[in-house]
mmCIF file of the N, C-alpha and C atoms, coordinates in Angstrom:
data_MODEL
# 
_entry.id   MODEL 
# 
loop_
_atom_site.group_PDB 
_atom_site.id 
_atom_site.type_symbol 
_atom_site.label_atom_id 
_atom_site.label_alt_id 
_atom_site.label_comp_id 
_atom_site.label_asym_id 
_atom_site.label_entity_id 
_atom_site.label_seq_id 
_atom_site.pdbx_PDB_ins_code 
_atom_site.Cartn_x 
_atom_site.Cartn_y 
_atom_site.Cartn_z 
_atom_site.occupancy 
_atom_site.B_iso_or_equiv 
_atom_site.pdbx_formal_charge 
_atom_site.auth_seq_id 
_atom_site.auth_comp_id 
_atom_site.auth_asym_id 
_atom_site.auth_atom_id 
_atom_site.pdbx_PDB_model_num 
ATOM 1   N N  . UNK A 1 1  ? 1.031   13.286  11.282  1.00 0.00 ? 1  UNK A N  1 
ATOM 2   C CA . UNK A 1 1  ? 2.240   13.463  10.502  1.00 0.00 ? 1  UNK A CA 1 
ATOM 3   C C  . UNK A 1 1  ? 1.929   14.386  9.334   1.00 0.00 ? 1  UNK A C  1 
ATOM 4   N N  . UNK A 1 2  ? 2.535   15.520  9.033   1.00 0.00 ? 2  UNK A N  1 
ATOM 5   C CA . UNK A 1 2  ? 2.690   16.367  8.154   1.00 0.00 ? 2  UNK A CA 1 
ATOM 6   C C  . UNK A 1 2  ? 2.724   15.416  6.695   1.00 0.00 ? 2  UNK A C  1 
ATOM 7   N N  . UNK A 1 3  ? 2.543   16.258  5.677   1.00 0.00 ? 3  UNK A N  1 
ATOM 8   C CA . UNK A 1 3  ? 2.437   15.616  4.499   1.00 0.00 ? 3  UNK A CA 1 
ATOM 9   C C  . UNK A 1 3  ? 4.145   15.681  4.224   1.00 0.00 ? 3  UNK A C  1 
ATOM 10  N N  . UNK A 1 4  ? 4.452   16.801  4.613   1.00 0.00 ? 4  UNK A N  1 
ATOM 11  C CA . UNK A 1 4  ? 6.299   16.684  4.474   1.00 0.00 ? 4  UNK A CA 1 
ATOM 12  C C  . UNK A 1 4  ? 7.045   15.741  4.852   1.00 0.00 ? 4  UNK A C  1 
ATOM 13  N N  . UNK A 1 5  ? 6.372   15.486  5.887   1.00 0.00 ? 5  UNK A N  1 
ATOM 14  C CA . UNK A 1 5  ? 6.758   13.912  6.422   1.00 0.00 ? 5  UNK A CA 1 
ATOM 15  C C  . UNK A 1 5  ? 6.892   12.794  6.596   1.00 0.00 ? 5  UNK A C  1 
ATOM 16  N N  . UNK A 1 6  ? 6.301   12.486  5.465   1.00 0.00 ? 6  UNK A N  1 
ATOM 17  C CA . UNK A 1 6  ? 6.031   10.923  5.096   1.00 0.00 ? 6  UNK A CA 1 
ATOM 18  C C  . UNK A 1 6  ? 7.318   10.106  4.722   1.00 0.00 ? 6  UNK A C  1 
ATOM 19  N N  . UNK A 1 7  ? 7.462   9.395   5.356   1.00 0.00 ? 7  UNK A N  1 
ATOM 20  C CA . UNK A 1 7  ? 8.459   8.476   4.886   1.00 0.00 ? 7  UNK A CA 1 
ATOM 21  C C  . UNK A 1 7  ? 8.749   7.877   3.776   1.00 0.00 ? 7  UNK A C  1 
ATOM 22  N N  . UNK A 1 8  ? 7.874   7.670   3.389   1.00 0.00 ? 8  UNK A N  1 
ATOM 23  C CA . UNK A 1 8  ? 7.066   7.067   1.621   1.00 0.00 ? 8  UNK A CA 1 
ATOM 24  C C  . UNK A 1 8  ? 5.921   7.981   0.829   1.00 0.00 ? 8  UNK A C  1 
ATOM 25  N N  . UNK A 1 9  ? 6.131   7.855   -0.287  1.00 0.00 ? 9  UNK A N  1 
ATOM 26  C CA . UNK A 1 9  ? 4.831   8.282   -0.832  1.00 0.00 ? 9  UNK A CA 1 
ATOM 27  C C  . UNK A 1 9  ? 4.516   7.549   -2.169  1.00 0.00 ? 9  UNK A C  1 
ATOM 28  N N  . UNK A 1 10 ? 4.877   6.384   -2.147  1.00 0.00 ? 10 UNK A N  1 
ATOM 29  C CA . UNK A 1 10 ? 4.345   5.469   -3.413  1.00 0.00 ? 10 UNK A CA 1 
ATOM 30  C C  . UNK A 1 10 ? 4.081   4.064   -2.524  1.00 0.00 ? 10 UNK A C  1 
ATOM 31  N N  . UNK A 1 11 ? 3.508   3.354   -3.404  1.00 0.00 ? 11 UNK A N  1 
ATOM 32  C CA . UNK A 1 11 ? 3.183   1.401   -2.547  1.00 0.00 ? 11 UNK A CA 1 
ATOM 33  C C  . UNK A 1 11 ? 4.690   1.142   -3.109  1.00 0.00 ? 11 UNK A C  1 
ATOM 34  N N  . UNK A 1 12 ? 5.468   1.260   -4.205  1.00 0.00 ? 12 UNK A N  1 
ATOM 35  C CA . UNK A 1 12 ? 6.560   0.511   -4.213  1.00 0.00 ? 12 UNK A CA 1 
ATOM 36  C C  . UNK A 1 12 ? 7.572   1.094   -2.847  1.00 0.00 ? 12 UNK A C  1 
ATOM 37  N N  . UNK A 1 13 ? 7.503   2.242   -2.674  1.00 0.00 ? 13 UNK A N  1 
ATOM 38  C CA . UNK A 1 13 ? 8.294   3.074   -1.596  1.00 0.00 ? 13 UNK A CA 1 
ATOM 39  C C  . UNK A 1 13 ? 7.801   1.970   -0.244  1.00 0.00 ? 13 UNK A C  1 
ATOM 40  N N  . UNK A 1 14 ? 7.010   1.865   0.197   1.00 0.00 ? 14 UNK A N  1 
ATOM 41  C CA . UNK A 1 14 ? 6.561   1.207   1.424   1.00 0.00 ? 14 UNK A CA 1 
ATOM 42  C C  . UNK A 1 14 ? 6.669   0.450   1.467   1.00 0.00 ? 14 UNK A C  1 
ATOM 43  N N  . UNK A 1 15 ? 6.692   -0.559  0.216   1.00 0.00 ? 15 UNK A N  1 
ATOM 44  C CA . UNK A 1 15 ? 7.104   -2.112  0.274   1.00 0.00 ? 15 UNK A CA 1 
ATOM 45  C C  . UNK A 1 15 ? 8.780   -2.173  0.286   1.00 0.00 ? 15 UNK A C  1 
ATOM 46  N N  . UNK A 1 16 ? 9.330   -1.117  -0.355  1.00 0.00 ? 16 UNK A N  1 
ATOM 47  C CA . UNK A 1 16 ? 10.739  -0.866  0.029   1.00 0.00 ? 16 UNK A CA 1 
ATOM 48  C C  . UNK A 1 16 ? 11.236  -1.357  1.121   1.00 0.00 ? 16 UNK A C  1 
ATOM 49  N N  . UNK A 1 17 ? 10.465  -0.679  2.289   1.00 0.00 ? 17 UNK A N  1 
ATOM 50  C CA . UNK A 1 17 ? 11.090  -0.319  3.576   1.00 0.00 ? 17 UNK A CA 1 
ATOM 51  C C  . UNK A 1 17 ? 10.569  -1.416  4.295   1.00 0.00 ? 17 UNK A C  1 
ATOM 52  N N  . UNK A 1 18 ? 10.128  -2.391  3.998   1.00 0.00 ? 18 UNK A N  1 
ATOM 53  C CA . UNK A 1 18 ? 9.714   -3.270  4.904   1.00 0.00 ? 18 UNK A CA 1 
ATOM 54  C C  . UNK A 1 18 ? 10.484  -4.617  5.058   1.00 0.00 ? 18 UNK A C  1 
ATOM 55  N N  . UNK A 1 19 ? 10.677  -5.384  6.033   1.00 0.00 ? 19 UNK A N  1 
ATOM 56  C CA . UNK A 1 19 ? 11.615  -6.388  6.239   1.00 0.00 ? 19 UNK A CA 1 
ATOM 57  C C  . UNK A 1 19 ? 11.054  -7.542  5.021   1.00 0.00 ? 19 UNK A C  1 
ATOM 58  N N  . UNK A 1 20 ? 12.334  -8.204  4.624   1.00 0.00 ? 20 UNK A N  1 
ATOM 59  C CA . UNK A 1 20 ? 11.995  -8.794  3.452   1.00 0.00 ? 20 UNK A CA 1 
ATOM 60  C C  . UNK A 1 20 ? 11.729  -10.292 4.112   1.00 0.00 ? 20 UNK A C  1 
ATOM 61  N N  . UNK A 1 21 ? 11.014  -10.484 5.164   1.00 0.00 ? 21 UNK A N  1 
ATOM 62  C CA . UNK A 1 21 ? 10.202  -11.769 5.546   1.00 0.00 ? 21 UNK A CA 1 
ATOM 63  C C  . UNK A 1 21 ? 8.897   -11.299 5.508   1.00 0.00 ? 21 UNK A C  1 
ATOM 64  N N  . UNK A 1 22 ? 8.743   -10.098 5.468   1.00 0.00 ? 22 UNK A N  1 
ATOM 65  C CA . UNK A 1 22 ? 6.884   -9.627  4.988   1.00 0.00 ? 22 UNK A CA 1 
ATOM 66  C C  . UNK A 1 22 ? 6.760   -9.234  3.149   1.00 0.00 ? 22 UNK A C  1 
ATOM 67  N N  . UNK A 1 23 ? 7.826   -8.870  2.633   1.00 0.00 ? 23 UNK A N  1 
ATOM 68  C CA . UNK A 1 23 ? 7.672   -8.125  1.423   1.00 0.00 ? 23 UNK A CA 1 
ATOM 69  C C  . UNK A 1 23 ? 7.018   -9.099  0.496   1.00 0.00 ? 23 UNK A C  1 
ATOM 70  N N  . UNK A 1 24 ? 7.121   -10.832 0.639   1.00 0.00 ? 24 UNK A N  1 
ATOM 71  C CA . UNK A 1 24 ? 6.435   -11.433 -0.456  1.00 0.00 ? 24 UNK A CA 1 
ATOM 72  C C  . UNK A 1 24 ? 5.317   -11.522 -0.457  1.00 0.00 ? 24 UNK A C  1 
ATOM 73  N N  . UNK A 1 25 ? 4.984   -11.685 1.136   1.00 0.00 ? 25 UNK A N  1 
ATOM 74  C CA . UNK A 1 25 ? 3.100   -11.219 1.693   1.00 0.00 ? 25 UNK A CA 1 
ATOM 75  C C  . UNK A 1 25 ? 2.570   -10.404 1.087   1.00 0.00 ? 25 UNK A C  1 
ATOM 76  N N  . UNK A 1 26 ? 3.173   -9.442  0.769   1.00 0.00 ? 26 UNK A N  1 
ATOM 77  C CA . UNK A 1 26 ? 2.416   -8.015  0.922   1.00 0.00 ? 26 UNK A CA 1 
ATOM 78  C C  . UNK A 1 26 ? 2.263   -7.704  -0.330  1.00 0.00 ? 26 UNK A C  1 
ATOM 79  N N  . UNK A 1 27 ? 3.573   -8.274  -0.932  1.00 0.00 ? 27 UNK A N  1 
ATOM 80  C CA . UNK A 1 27 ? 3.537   -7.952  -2.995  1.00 0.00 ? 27 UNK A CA 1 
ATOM 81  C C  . UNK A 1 27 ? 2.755   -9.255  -3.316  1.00 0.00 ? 27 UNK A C  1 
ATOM 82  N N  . UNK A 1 28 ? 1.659   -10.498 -2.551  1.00 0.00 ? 28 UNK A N  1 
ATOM 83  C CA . UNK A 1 28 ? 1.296   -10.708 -3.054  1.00 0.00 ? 28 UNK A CA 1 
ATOM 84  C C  . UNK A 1 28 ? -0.215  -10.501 -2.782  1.00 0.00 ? 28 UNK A C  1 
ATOM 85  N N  . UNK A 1 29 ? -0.464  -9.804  -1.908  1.00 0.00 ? 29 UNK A N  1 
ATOM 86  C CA . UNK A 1 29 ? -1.819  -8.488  -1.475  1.00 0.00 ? 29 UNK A CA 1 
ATOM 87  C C  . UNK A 1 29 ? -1.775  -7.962  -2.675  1.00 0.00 ? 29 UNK A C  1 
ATOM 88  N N  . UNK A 1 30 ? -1.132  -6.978  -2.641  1.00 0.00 ? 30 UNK A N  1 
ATOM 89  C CA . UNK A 1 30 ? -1.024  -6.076  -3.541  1.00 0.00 ? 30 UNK A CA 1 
ATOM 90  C C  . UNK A 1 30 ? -1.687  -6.631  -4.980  1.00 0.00 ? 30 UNK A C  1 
ATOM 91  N N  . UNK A 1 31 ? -0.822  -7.775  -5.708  1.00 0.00 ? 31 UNK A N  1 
ATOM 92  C CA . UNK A 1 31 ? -1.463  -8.498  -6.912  1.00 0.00 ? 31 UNK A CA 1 
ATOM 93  C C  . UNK A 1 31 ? -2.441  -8.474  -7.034  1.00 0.00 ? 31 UNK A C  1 
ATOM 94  N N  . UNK A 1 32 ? -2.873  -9.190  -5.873  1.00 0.00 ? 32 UNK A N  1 
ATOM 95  C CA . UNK A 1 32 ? -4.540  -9.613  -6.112  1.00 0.00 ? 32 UNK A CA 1 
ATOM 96  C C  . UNK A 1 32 ? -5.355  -8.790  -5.881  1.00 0.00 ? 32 UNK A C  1 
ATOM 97  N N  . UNK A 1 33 ? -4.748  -7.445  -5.194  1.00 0.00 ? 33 UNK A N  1 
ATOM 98  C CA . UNK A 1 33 ? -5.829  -6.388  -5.307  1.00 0.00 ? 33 UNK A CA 1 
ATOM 99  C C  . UNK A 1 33 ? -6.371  -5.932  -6.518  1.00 0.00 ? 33 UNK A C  1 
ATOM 100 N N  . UNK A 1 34 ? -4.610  -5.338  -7.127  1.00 0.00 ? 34 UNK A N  1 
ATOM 101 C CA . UNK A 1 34 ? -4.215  -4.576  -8.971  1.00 0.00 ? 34 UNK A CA 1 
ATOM 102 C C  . UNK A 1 34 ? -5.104  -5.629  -9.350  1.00 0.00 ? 34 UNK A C  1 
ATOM 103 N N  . UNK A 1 35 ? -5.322  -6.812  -9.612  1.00 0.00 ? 35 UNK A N  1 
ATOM 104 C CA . UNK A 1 35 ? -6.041  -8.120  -10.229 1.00 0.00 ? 35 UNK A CA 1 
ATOM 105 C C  . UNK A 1 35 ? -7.513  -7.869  -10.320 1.00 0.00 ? 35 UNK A C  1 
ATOM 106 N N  . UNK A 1 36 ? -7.562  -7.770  -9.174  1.00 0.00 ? 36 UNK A N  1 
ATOM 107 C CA . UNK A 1 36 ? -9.540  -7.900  -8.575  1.00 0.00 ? 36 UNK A CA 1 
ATOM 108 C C  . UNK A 1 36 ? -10.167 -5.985  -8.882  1.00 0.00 ? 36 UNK A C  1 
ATOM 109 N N  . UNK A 1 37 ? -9.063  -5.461  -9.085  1.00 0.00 ? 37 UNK A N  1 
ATOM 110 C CA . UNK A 1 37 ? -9.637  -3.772  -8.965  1.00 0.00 ? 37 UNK A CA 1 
ATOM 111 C C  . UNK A 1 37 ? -8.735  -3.249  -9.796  1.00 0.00 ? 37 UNK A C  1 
ATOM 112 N N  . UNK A 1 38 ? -9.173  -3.608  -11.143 1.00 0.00 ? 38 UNK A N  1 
ATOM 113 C CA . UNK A 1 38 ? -8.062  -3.088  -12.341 1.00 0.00 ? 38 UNK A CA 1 
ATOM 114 C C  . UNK A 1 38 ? -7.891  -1.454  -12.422 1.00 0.00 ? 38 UNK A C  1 
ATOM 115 N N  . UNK A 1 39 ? -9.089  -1.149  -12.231 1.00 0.00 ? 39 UNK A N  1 
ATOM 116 C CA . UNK A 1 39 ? -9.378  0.701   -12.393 1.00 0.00 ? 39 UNK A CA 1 
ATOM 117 C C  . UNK A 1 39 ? -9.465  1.403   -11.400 1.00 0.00 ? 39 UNK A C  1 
ATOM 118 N N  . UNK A 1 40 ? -8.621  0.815   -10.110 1.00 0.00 ? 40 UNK A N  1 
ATOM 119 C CA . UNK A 1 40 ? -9.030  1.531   -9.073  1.00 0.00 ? 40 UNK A CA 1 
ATOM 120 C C  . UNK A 1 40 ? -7.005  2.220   -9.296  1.00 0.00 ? 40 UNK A C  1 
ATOM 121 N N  . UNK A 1 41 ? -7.114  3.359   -8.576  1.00 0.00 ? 41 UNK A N  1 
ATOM 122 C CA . UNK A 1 41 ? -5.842  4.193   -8.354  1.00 0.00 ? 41 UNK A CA 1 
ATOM 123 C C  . UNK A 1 41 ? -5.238  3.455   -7.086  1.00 0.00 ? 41 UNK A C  1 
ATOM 124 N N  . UNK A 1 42 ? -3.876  3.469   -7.101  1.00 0.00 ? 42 UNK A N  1 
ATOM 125 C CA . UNK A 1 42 ? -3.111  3.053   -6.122  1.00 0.00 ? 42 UNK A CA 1 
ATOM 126 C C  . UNK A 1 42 ? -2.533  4.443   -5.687  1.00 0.00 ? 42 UNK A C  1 
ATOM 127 N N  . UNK A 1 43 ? -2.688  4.507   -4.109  1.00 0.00 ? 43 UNK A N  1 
ATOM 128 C CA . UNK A 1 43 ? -1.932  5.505   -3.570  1.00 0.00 ? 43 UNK A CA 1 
ATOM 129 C C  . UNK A 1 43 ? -1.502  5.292   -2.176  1.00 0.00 ? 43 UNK A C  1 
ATOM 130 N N  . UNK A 1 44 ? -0.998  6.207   -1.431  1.00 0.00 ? 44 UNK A N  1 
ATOM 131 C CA . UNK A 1 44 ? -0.284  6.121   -0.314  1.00 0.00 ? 44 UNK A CA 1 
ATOM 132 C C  . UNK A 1 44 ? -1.857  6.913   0.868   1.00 0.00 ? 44 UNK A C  1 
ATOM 133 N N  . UNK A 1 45 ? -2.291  6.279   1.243   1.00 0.00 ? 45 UNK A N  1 
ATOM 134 C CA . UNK A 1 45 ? -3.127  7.018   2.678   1.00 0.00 ? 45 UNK A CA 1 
ATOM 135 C C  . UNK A 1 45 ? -3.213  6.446   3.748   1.00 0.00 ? 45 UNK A C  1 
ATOM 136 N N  . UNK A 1 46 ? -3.394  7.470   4.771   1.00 0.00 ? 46 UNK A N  1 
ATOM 137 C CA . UNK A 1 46 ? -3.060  6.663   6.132   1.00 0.00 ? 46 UNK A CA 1 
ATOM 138 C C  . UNK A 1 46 ? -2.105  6.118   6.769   1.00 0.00 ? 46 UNK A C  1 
ATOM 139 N N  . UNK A 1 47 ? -1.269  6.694   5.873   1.00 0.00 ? 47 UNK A N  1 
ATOM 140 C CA . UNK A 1 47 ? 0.318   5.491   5.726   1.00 0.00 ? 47 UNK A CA 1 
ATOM 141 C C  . UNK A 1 47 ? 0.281   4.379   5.593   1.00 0.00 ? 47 UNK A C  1 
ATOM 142 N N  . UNK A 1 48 ? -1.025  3.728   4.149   1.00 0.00 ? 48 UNK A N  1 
ATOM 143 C CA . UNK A 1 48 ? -0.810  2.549   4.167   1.00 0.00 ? 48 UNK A CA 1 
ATOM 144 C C  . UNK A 1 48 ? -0.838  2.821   2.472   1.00 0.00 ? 48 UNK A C  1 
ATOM 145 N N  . UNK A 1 49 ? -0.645  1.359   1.754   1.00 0.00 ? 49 UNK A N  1 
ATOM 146 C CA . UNK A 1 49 ? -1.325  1.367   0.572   1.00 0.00 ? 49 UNK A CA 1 
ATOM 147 C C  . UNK A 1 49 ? -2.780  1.601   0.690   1.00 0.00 ? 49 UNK A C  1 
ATOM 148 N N  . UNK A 1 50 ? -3.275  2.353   -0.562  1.00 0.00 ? 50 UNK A N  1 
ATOM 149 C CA . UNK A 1 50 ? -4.656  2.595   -0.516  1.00 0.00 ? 50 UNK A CA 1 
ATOM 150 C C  . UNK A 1 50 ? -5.167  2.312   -1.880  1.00 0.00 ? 50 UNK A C  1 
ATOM 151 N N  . UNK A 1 51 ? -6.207  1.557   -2.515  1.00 0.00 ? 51 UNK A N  1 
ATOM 152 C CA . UNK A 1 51 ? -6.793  1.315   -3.874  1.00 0.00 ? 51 UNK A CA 1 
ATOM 153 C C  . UNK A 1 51 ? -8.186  1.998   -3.559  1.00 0.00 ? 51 UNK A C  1 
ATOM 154 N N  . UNK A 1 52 ? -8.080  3.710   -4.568  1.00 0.00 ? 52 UNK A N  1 
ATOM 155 C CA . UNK A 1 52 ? -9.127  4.348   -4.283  1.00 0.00 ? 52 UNK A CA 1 
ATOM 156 C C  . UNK A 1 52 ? -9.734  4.055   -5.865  1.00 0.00 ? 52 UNK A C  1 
ATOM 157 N N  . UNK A 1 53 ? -11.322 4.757   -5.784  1.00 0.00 ? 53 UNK A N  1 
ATOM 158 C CA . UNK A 1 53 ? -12.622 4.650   -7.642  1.00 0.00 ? 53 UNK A CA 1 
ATOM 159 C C  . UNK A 1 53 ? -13.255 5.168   -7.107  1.00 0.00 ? 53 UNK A C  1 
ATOM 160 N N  . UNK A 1 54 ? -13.532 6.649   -6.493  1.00 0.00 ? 54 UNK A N  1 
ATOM 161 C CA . UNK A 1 54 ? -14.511 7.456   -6.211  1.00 0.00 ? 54 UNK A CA 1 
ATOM 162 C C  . UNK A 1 54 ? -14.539 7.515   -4.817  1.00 0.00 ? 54 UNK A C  1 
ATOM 163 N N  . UNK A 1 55 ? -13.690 6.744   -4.177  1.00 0.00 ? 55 UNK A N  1 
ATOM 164 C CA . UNK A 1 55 ? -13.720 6.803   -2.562  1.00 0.00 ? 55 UNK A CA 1 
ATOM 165 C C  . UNK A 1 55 ? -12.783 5.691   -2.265  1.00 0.00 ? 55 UNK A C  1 
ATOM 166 N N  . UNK A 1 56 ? -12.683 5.326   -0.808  1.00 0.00 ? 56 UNK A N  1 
ATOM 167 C CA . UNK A 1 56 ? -11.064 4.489   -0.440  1.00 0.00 ? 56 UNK A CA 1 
ATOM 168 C C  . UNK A 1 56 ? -12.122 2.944   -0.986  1.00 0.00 ? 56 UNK A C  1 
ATOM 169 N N  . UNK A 1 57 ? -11.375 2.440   -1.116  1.00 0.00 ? 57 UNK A N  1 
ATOM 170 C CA . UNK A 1 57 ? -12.098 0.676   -1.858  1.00 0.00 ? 57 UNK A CA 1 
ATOM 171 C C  . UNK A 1 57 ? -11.367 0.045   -0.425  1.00 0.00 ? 57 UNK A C  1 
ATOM 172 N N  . UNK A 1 58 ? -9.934  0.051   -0.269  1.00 0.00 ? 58 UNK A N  1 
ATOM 173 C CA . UNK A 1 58 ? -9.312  -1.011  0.385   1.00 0.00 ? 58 UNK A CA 1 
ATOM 174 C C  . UNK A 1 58 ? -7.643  0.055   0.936   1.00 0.00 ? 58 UNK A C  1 
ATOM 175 N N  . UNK A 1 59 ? -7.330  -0.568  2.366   1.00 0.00 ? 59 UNK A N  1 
ATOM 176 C CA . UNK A 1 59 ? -6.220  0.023   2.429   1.00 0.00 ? 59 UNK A CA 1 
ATOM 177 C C  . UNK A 1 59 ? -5.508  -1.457  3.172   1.00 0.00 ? 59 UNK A C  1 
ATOM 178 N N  . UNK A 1 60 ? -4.680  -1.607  3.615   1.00 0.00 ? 60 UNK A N  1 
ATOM 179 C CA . UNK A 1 60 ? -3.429  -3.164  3.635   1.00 0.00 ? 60 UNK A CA 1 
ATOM 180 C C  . UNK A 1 60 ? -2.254  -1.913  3.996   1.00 0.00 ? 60 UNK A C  1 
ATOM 181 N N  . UNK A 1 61 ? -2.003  -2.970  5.305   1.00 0.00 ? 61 UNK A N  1 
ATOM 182 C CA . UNK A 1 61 ? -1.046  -2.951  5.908   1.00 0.00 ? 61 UNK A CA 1 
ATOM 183 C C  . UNK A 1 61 ? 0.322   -3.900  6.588   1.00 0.00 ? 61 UNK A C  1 
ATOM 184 N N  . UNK A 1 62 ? 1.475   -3.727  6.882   1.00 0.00 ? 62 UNK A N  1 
ATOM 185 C CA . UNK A 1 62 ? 2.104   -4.849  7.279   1.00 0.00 ? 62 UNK A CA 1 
ATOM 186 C C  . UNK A 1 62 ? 2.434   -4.490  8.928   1.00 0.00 ? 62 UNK A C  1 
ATOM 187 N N  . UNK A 1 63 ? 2.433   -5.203  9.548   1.00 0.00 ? 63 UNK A N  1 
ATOM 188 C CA . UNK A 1 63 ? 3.124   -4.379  10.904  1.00 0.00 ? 63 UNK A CA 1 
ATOM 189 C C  . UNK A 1 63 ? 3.482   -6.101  11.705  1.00 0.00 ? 63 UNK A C  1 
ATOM 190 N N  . UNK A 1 64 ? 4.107   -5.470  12.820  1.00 0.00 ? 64 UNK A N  1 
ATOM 191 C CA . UNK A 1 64 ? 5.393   -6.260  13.453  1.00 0.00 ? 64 UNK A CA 1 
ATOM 192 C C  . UNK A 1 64 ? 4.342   -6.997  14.341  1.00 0.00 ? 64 UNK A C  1 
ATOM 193 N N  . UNK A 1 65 ? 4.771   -8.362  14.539  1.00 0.00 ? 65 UNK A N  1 
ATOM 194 C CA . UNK A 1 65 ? 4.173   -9.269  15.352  1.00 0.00 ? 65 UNK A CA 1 
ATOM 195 C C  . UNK A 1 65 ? 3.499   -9.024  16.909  1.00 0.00 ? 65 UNK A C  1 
# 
């Protein structure tokens, strides 16, 4: 997928779009990541959330049963 193409390009954007029987899962991933990895950057890679500090730390995903 082209970079033009992304459907999202923030973690709030992606948690947007996701069915709201996963969104409390996932915003509460997310917490405890921001929590456990205060200085790491949040970004969009892979098309997932990504918490990078000099290289990828962690990426989290949600997907369908």
């Amino acid at each position: 997928m082209k970079e033009a193409e992304k459907p999202y390009e923030t973690v709030d954007e992606y948690i947007q779009l996701l069915p709201d029987d996963i969104k409390a899962y996932i915003i509460e991933v997310r917490n405890t990541i921001q929590k456990s990895l205060p200085n790491a950057k949040e970004k969009i890679s892979w098309k997932m959330p990504t918490y990078w500090d000099k290289h990828n730390i962690i990426h989290f995903a949600a997907h369908k049963k």
